[in-house]
C-alpha positions in Angstrom: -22.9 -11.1 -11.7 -20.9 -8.8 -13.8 -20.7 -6.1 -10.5 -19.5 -8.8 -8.7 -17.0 -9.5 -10.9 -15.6 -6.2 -11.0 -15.3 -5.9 -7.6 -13.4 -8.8 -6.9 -10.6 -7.5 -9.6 -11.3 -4.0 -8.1 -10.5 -5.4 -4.2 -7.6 -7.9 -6.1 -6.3 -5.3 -7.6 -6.1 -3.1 -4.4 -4.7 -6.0 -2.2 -2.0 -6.3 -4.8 -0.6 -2.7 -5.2 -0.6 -2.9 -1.1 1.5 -5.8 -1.0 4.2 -4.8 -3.8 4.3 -1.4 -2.1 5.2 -2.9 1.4 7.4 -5.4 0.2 9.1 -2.8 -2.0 9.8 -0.1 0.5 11.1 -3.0 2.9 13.1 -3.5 -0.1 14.5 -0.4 -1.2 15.4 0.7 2.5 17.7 -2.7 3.0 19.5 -2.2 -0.5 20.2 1.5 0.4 21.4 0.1 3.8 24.0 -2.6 2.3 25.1 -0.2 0.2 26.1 2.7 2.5 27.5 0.2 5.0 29.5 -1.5 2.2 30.9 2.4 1.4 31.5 3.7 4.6 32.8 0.1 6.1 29.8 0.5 9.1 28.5 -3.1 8.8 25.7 -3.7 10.3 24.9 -0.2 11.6 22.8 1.3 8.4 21.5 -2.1 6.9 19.3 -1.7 10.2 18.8 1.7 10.3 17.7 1.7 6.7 15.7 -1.8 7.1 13.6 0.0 10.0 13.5 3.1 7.7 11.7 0.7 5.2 9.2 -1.4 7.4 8.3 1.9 8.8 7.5 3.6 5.0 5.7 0.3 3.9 3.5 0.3 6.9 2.9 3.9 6.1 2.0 3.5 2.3 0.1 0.7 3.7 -2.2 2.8 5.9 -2.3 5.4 2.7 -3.5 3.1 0.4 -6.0 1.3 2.8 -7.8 5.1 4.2 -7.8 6.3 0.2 -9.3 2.9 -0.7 -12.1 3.3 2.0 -12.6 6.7 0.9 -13.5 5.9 -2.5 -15.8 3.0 -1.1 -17.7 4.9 1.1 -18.2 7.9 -2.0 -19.4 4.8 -4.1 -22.0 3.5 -1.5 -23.1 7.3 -1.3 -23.6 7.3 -4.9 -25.4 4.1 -5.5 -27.4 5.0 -2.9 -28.7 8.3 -4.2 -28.9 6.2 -7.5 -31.4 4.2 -5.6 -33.7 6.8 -3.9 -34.0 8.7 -6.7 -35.0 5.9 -9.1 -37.5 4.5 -6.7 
């Protein structure tokens, strides 16, 4: 019960740190697109460069996070189940 416990913070914890990294890239890339359109008088022209600038890095931390997390999964599983042979 405990393992399962600790799994589910593990996979909350993971689900979390993807969403606050997509939402802040999205984030980042619309502020720095106000601003330079607000300094260079270009409205709207880099508030949607920059916004597709951000989707496009959030999607791609997105996919970072998600291979590294199924990485470590996999090198778990392979180690529980050495665990297992050689206890058996």
């Amino acid at each position: 019960m405990a393992e399962d416990k600790r799994q589910l913070y593990k996979s909350l914890g993971f689900l979390s740190s993807v969403g606050i990294s997509l939402v802040a890239s999205i984030l980042i890339g619309l502020a720095m697109g106000v601003y330079l359109d607000q300094w260079l008088d270009t409205r709207p022209l880099f508030t949607l460069i920059m916004l597709l600038i951000g989707v496009i890095s959030g999607f791609r931390n997105v996919y970072i996070l998600t291979t590294r997390e199924l990485k470590r999964q996999e090198i778990e599983e392979n180690q529980s189940g050495n665990n297992d042979e050689s206890s058996g």
